[in-house]
PAKE-723869 format. One line per 4 residues: number of its first residue (from 0); their letters; for each residue x, y, z of N, C-alpha, C. Coordinates in nm, 2 decimals, padded with zeros to 4 digits, m for minus. Example, Ala and Ser with C-alpha at 12.3 -4.5 7.8 and 13.67 -1.06 7.14 Angstrom:
<rs>
0) AS) 01.32,m00.57,00.78,01.23,m00.45,00.78,01.32,m00.33,00.78  01.28,m00.22,00.71,01.37,m00.11,00.71,01.29,00.00,00.79
</rs>
This chain:
<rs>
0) XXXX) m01.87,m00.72,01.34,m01.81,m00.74,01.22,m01.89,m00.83,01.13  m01.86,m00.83,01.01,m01.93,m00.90,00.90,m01.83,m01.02,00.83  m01.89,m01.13,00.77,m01.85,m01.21,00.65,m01.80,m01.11,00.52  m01.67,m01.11,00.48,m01.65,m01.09,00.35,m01.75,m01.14,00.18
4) XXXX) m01.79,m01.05,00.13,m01.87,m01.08,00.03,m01.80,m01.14,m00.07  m01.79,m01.23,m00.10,m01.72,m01.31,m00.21,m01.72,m01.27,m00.35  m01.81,m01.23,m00.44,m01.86,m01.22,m00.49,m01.83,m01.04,m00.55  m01.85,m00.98,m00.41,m01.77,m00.83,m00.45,m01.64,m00.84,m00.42
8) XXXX) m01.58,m00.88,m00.40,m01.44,m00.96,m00.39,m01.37,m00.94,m00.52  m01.43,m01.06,m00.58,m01.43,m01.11,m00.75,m01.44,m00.98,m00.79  m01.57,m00.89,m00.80,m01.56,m00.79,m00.93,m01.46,m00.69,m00.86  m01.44,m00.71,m00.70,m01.31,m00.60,m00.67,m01.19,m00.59,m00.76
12) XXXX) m01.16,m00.71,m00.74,m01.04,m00.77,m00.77,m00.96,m00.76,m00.92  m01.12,m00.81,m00.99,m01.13,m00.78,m01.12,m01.09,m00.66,m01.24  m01.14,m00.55,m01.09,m01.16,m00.43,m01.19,m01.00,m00.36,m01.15  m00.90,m00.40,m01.02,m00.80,m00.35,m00.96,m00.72,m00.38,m01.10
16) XXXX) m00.72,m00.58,m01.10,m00.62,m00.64,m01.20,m00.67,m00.55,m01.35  m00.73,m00.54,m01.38,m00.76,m00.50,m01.52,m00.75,m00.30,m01.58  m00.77,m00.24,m01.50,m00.70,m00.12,m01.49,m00.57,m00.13,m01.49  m00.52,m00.18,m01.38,m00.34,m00.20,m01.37,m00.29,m00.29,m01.50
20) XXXX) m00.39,m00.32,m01.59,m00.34,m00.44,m01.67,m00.31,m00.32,m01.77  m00.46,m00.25,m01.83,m00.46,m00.13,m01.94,m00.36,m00.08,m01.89  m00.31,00.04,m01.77,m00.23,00.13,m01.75,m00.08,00.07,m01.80  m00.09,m00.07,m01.75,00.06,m00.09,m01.77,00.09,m00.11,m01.98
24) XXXX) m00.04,m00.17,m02.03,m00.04,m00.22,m02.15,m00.01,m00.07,m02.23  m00.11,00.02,m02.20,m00.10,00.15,m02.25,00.10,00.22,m02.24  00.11,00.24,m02.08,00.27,00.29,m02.06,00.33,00.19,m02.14  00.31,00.05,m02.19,00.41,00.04,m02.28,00.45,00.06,m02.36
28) XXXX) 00.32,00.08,m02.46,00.28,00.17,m02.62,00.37,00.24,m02.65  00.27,00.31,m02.50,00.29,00.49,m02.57,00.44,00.57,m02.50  00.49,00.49,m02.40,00.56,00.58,m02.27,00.75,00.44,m02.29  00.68,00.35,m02.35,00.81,00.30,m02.35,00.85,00.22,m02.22
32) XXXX) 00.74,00.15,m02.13,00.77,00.12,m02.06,00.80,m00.04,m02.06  00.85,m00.10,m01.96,00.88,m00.25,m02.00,00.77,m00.33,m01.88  00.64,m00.31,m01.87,00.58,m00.39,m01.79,00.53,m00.50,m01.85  00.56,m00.54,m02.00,00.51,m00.64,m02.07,00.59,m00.79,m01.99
36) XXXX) 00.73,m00.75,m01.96,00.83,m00.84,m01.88,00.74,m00.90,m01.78  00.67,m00.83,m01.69,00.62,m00.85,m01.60,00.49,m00.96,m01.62  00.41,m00.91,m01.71,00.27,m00.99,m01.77,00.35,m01.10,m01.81  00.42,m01.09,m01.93,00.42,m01.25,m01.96,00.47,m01.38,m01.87
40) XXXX) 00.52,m01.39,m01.77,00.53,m01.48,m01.71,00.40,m01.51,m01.62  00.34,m01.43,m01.61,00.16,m01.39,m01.50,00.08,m01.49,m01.60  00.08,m01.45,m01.71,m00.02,m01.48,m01.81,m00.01,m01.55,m01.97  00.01,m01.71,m01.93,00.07,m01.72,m02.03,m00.05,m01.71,m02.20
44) XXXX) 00.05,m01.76,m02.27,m00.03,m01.66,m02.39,m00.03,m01.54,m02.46  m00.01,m01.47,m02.32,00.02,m01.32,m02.32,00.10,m01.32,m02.41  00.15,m01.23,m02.51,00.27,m01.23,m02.62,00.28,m01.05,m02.60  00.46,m01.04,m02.65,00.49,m00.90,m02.69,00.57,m00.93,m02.82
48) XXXX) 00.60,m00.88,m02.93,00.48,m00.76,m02.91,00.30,m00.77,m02.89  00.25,m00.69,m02.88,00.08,m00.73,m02.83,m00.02,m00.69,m02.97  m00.06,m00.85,m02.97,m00.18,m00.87,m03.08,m00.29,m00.86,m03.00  m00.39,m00.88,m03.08,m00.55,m00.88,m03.03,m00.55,m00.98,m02.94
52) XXXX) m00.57,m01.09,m02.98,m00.53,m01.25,m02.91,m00.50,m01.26,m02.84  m00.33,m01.23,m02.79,m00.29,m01.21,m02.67,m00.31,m01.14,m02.51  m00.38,m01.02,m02.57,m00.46,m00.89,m02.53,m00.56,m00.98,m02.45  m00.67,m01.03,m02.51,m00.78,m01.12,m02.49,m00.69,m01.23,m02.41
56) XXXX) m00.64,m01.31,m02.43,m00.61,m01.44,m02.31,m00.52,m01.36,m02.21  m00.49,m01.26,m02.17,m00.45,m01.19,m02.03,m00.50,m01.15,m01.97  m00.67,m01.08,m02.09,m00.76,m01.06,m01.97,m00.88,m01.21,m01.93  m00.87,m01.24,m02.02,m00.90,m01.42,m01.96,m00.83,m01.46,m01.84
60) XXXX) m00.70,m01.44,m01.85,m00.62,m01.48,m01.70,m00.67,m01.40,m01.61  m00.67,m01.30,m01.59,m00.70,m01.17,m01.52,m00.86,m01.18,m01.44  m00.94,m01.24,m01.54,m01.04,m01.32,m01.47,m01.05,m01.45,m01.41  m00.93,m01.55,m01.44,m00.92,m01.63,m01.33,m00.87,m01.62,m01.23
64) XXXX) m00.76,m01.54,m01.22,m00.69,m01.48,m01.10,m00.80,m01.44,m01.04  m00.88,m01.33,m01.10,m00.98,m01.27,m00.95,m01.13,m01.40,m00.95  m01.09,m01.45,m00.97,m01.15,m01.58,m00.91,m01.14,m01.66,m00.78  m00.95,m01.67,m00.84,m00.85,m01.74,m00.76,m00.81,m01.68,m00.65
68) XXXX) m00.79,m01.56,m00.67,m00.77,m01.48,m00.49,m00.89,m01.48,m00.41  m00.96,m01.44,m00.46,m01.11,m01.43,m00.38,m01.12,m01.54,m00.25  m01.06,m01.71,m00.37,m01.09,m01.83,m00.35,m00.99,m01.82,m00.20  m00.92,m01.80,m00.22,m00.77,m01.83,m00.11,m00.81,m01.74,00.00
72) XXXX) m00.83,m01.61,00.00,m00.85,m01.52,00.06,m00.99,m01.54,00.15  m01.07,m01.51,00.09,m01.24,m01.47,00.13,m01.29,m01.59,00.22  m01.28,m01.68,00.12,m01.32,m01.85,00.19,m01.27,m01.85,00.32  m01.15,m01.83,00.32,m01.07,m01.92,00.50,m01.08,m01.81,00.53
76) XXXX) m01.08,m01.67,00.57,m01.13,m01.58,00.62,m01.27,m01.58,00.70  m01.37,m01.61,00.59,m01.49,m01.61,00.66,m01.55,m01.72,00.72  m01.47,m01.86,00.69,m01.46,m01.97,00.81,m01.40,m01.95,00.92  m01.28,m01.88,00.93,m01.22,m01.87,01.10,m01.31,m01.74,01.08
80) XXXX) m01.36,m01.66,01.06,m01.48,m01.54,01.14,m01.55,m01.63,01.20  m01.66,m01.68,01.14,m01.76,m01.82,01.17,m01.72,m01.89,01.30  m01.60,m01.96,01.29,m01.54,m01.98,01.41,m01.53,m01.94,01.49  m01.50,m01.84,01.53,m01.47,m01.73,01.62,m01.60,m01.68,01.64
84) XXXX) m01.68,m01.67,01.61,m01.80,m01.59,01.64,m01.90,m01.71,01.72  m01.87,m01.83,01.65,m01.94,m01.91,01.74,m01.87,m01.96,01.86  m01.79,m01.93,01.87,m01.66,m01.98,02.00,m01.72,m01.86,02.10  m01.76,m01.74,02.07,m01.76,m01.61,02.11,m01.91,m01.64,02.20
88) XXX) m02.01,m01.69,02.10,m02.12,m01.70,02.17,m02.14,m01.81,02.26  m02.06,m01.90,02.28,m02.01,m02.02,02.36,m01.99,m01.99,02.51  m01.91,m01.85,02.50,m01.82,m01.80,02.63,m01.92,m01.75,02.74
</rs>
């Protein structure tokens, strides 16, 4: 097994939040959906109805978030691997 790439993590993460961000921004437009409810408490700034501005500082959040999971996730992940692998070679 391998170390998690941090780094592809981030642009993973990046590109999951920000498609789900358009899809949901778009179904609100055009389809009437209410996932704006959902963003604005995620992302503050975020405003409905949706201006340019707004638009922009959610995907600003959207990149700190996939920063921020990465950070939580990836990091203590590939310290206990490291752990474990040198405990392994120990045995």
């Amino acid at each position: 097994m391998k170390t998690l790439n941090f780094k592809a993590s981030v642009f993973g993460t990046l590109v999951a939040l920000t498609v789900s961000y358009v899809i949901c921004i778009a179904g609100d437009l055009l389809l009437g959906w209410t996932m704006y409810e959902v963003w604005t408490p995620l992302l503050p700034g975020f405003t409905w109805p949706l201006t340019a501005g707004g638009f922009l500082i959610g995907l600003v959040w959207l990149i700190l978030y996939s920063i921020y999971i990465p950070l939580v996730f990836v990091l203590p992940y590939n310290y206990f691997f490291r752990r474990s692998e040198a405990q392994n070679e120990g045995v």
